[in-house]
C-alpha positions in Angstrom: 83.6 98.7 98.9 85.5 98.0 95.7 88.7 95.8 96.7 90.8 98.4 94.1 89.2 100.8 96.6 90.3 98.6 99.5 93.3 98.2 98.8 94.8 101.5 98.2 94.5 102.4 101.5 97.1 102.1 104.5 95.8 101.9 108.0 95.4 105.6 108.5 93.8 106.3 105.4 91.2 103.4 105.8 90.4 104.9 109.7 89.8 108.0 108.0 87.6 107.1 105.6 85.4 105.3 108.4 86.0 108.3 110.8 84.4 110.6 108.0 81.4 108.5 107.2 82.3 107.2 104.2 82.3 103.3 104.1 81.3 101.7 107.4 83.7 99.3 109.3 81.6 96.1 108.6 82.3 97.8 104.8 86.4 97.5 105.4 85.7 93.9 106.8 83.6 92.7 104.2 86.7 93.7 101.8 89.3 92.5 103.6 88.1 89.3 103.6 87.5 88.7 100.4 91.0 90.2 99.7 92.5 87.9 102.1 90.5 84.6 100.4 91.8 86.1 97.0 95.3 87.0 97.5 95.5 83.8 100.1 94.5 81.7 97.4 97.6 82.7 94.8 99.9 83.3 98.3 99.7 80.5 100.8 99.8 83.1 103.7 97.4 82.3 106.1 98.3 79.5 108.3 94.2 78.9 109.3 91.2 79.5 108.3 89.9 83.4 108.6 88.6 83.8 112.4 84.5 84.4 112.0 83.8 86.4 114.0 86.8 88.6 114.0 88.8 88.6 117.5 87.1 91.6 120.1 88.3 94.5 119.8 87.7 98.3 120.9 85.1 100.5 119.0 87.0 103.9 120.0 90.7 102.8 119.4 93.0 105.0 117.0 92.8 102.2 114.6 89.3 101.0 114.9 87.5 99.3 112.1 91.0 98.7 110.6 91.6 94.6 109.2 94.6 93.0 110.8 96.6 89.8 110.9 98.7 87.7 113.7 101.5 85.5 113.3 101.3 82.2 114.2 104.7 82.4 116.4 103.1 81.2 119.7 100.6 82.4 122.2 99.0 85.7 121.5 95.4 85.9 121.8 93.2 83.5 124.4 91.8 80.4 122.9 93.3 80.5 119.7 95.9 78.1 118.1 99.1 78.3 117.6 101.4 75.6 116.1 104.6 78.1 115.6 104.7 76.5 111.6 105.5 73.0 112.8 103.3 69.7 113.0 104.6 68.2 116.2 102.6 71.6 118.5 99.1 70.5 118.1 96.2 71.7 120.2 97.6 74.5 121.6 96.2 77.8 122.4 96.9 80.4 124.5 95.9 80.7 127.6 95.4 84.5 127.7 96.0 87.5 125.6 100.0 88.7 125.5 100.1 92.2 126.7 100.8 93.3 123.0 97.6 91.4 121.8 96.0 93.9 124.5 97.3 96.5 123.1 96.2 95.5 119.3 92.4 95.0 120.9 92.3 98.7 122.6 94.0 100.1 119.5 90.6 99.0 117.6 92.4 96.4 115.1 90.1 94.0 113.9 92.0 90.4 113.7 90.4 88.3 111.2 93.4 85.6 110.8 96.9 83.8 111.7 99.7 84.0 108.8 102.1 81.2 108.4 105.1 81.0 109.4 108.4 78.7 109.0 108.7 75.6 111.3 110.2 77.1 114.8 110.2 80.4 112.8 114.0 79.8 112.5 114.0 80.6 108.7 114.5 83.6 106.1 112.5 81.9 103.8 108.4 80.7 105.0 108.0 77.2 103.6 107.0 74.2 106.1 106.0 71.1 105.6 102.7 72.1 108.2 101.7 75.2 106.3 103.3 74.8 102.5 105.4 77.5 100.7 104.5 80.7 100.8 104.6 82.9 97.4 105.8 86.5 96.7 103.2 88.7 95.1 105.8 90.5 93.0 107.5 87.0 91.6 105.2 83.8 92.5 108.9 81.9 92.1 109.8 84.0 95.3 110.5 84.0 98.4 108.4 86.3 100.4 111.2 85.6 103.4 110.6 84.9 106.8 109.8 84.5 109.3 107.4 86.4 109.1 106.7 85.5 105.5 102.9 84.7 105.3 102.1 88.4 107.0 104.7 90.2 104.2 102.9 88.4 101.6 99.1 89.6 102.1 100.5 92.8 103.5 102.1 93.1 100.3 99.7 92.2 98.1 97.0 94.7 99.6 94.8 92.1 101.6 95.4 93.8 104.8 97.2 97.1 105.2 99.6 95.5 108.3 100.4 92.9 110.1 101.7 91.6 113.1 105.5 90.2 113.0 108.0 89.6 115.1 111.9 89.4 115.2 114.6 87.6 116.4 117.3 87.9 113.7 115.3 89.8 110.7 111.9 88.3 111.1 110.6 91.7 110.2 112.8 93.4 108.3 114.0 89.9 105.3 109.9 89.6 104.9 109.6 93.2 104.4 112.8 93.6 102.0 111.7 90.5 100.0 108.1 92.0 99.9 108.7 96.0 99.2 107.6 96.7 102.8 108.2 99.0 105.7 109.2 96.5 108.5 110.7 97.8 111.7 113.0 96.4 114.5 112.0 98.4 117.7 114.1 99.3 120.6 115.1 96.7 123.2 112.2 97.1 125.8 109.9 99.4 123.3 107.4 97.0 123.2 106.0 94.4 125.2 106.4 90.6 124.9 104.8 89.7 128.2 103.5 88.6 130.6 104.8 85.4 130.3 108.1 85.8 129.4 110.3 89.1 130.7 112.1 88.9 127.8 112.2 87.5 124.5 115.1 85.1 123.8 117.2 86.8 126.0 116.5 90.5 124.7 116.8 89.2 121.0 113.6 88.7 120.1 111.4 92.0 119.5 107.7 92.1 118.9 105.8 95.0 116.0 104.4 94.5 112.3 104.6 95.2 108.7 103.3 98.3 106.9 103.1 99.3 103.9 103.5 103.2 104.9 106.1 104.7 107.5 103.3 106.9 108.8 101.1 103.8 109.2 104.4 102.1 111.3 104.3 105.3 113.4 100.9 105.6 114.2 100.9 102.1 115.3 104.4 102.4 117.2 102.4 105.1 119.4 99.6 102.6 120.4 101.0 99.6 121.4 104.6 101.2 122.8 106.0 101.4 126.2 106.0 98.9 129.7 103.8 96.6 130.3 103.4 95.8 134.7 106.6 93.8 135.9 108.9 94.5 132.7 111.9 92.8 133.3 113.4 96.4 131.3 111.8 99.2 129.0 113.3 101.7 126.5 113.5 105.6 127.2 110.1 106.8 126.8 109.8 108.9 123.6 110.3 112.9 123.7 106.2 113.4 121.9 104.3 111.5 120.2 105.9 108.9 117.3 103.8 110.3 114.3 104.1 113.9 115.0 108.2 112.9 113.9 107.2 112.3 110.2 107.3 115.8 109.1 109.5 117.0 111.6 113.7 118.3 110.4 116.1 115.5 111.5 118.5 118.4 111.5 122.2 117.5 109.9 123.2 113.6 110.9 126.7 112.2 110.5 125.3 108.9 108.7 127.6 106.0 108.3 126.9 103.9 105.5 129.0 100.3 104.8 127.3 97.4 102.0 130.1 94.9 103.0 128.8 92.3 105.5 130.9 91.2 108.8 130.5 87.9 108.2 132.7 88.5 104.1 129.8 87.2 102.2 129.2 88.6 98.5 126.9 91.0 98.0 124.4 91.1 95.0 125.0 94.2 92.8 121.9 95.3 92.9 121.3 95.3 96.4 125.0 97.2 96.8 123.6 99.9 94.7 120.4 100.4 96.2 122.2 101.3 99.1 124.3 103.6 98.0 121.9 105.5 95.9 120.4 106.1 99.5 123.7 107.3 100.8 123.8 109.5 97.8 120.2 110.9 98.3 121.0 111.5 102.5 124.0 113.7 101.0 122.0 115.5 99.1 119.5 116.5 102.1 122.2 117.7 103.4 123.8 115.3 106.1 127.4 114.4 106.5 127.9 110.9 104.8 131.1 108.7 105.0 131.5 104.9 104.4 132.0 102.9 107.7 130.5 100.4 109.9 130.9 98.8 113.3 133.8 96.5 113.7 131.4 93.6 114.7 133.1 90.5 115.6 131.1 88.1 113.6 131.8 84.6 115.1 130.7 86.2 118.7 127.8 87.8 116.9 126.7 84.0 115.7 126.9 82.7 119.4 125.1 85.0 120.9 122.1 83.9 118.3 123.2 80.7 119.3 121.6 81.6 122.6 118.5 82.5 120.5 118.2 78.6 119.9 118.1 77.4 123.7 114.8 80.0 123.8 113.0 78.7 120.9 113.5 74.9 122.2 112.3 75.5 125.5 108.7 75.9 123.4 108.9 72.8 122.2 111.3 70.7 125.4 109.4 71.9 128.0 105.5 71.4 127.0 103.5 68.7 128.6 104.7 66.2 125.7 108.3 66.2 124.1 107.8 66.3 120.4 107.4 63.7 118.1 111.1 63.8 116.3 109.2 62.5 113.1 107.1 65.4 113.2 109.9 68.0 113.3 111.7 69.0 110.0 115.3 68.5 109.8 117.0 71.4 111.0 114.2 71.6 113.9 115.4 68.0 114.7 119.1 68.7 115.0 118.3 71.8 117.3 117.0 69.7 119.3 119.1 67.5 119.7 122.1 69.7 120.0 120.5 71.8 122.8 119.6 68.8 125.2 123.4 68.6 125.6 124.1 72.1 126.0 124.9 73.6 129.6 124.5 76.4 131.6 128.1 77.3 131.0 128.0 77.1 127.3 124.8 79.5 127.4 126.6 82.0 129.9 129.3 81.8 126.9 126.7 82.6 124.4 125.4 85.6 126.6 129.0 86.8 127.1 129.3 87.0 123.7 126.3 89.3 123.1 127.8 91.6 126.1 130.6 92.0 124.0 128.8 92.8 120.5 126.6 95.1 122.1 129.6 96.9 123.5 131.4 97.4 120.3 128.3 98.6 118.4 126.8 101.2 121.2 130.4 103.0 120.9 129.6 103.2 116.9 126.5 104.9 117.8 128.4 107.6 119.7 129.9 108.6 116.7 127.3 108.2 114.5 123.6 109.3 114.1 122.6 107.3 111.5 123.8 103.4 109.8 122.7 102.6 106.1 123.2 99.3 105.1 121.3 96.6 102.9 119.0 94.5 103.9 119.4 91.7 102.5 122.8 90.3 100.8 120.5 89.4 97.9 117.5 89.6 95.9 114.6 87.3 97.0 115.2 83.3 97.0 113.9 81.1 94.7 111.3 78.8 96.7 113.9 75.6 98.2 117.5 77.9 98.1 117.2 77.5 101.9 116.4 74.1 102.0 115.4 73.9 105.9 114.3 70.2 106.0 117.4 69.0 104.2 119.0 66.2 106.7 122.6 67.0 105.4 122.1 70.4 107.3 123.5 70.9 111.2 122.3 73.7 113.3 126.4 75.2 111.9 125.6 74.7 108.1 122.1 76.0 108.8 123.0 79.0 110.5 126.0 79.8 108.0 123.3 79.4 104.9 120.7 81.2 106.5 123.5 84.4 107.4 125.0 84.3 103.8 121.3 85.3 102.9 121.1 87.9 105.4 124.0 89.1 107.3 123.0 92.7 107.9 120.2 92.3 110.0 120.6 89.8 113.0 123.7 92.1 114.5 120.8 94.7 116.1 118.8 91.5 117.3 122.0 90.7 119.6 122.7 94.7 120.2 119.4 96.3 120.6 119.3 99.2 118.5 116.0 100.5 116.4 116.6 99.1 112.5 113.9 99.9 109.9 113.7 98.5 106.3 112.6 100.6 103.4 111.5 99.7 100.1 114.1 102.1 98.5 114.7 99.8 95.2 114.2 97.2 92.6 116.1 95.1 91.2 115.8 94.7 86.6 113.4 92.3 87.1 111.1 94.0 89.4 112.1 92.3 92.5 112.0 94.8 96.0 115.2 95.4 97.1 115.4 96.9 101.1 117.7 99.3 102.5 117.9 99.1 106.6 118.4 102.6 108.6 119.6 101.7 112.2 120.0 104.3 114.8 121.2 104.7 118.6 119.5 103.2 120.9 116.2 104.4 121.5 116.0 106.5 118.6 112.7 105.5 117.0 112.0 109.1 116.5 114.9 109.7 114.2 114.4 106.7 112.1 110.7 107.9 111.2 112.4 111.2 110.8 115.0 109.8 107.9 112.1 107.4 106.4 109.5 109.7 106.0 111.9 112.1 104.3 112.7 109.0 102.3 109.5 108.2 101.8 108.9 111.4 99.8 111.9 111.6 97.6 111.3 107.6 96.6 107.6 107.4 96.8 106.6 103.8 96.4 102.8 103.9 97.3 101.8 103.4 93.6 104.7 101.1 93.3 102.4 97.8 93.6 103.4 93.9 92.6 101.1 91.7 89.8 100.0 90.0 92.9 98.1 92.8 94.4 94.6 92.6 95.2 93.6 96.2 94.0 94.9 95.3 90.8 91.6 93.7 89.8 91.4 90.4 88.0 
């Protein structure tokens, strides 16, 4: 198999192929990996050497024979390593397959790697001093954000056709505006992030992947959603199945739409009108569109990410050895520090704080179907604008630089709602520019309703960067 051949494929079209006889799965593999060497070669997004063999996996699953990536972002599958992008976790693995990595195995996935990742994943932009900088295949000078950066990149650039990622304040859906990618933000409770943890970073933290196809996010959505044994909490169960929503009438939605951020920080042109050409387009299928947005209280917003912080330390505090500070970057060391001090009253504040966000925002839902916003308040960084091993940074500055970037997304990490980016735009230069659809809670079904409908007015299947594998060389 041809990696131009390769490489036009999503995840459904590649099962297909293999399902009708014509390539074999050791065919797909053979590709993939040499699409992953090349594009990781120009990229920087694998974090370790390709696994060989590739991790088991089911013959019969609804994905079998289909390439696939992890994120190094802790323990997923048993015996391999993880080092969550920083050089002070060394020889760990985990213990046991996650009940999501379970999931991936039955669905027939074929994991051949582990893509990198910012140090403590706390950044918009993947560059560590562990794993190096990872490049954007539509501007090499680009960010390909983060932190789920190294799995945008290959995804992007046709390696693999999707990826495992994870969110705790845009993880998925920065990567997947930077990279002209579907990325979405389940539901609170939609899918797993056991067993050993009931749930992520207090409910902030939600596990999925990047696609390059809404139908390809769907599909997959179906096969890994839903409780696991001994959830702590789980998300309604959907009405039918999530792909038989892509062709299905949304009916008429009252859609809000709103390109200023809560927090009051500029907004790149571009971006701004990529969003509202998408309003435009939603009034012209016919639904009810009118600027407005939740009335989020930003500074409690911030705390209750703050709360975020204690989770991700614990990784590193409470392990059989304290980390070596001179290992850690500089924003990783100031975490630290802070959160050795903090108490359980200040974290009870925090959590109070995402109480009252999530109350405000699931009363804006009652009103409205459907909230368009940016994803991103600008284009995709230049490598170093985030600067996470700079020692003038505290966790404050930090946070404030890395919100200023993206201030849309990390309010529906503290609230729980579904949030999707779509690669709806591009900038003069060429650069992906993402517009996020968020919806009630639970409502999945209507977001891959909207995309899909999306997806066919602003097709962007043949829309592919200089970096892409399929290109040829």
């Amino acid at each position: 198999m041809e990696l131009h051949e390769y490489a036009r494929y999503d995840a459904v079209g590649l099962r297909r192929l293999m399902s009708a006889g014509d390539v074999t799965a050791g065919e797909v593999q053979d590709a993939a990996r040499r699409a992953l060497e090349t594009a990781n070669a120009d990229l920087n997004g694998l974090a370790l050497p390709l696994f060989s063999p590739a991790l088991d996996h089911a013959a019969d699953g609804p994905f079998a024979g289909v390439p696939f990536l992890l994120k190094d972002g802790g323990p997923m599958a048993a015996g391999i390593p993880f080092t969550m992008g920083s050089r002070a976790i060394q020889h760990a693995a985990a213990w046991h397959d996650s009940d999501l990595m379970r999931r991936f195995r039955a669905a027939g996935l074929v994991t051949l790697g582990l893509t990198a990742v910012p140090e403590m994943l706390l950044s918009f932009a993947t560059e560590s001093v562990r794993h190096g900088t990872t490049r954007n295949p539509w501007a090499p000078d680009r960010g390909a954000g983060g932190s789920s950066g190294g799995a945008a990149a290959l995804v992007a650039a046709g390696a693999v056709p999707l990826a495992h990622a994870n969110d705790g304040a845009g993880s998925i859906r920065v990567p997947a505006s930077c990279c002209g990618l579907v990325g979405l933000k389940p539901s609170r409770g939609r899918v797993p992030c056991g067993p050993d943890m009931g749930e992520a970073m207090f409910g902030m933290a939600y596990e999925f992947a990047l696609t390059r196809s809404v139908r390809d996010a769907a599909h997959l959505l179906d096969a890994v959603q839903g409780p696991a044994v001994g959830d702590k909490y789980t998300a309604p169960p959907p009405r039918r199945a999530y792909a038989e929503e892509l062709g299905a009438d949304p009916g008429r939605l009252r859609v809000a739409v709103t390109t200023r951020a809560w927090s009051g920080v500029p907004v790149d042109a571009e971006v701004a009108a990529a969003t509202e050409r998408t309003a435009r387009l939603l009034e012209q299928m016919g639904h009810e569109v009118v600027e407005a947005g939740p009335a989020v209280d930003w500074d409690a917003a911030v705390l209750a990410l703050r709360a975020e912080l204690v989770a991700i330390a614990a990784t590193f505090l409470l392990g059989p050895r304290p980390p070596d500070p001179d290992l850690l970057e500089a924003v990783s060391r100031r975490a630290l520090a802070e959160l050795r001090d903090l108490t359980a009253l200040d974290l009870l504040g925090r959590l109070d704080a995402q109480n009252r966000v999530s109350r405000v925002v699931g009363g804006f839902f009652t009103e409205y179907d459907l909230l368009v916003t940016p994803t991103l308040a600008q284009l995709p960084a230049p490598h170093g604008t985030l600067r996470y091993d700079d020692p003038g940074h505290t966790v404050t500055s930090w946070l404030d630089a890395l919100l200023a970037y993206g201030p849309f997304t990390s309010v529906f990490n503290v609230t729980g709602q579904p949030a999707v980016s779509l690669p709806l735009g591009h900038s003069v230069e060429g650069l992906p520019v993402g517009v996020q659809l968020v919806a009630g809670y639970g409502r999945e079904d209507l977001l891959f309703r909207v995309a899909a409908r999306l997806e066919e007015a602003v097709p962007w299947r043949d829309r592919t960067p200089p970096g892409f594998v399929g290109r040829g060389r």
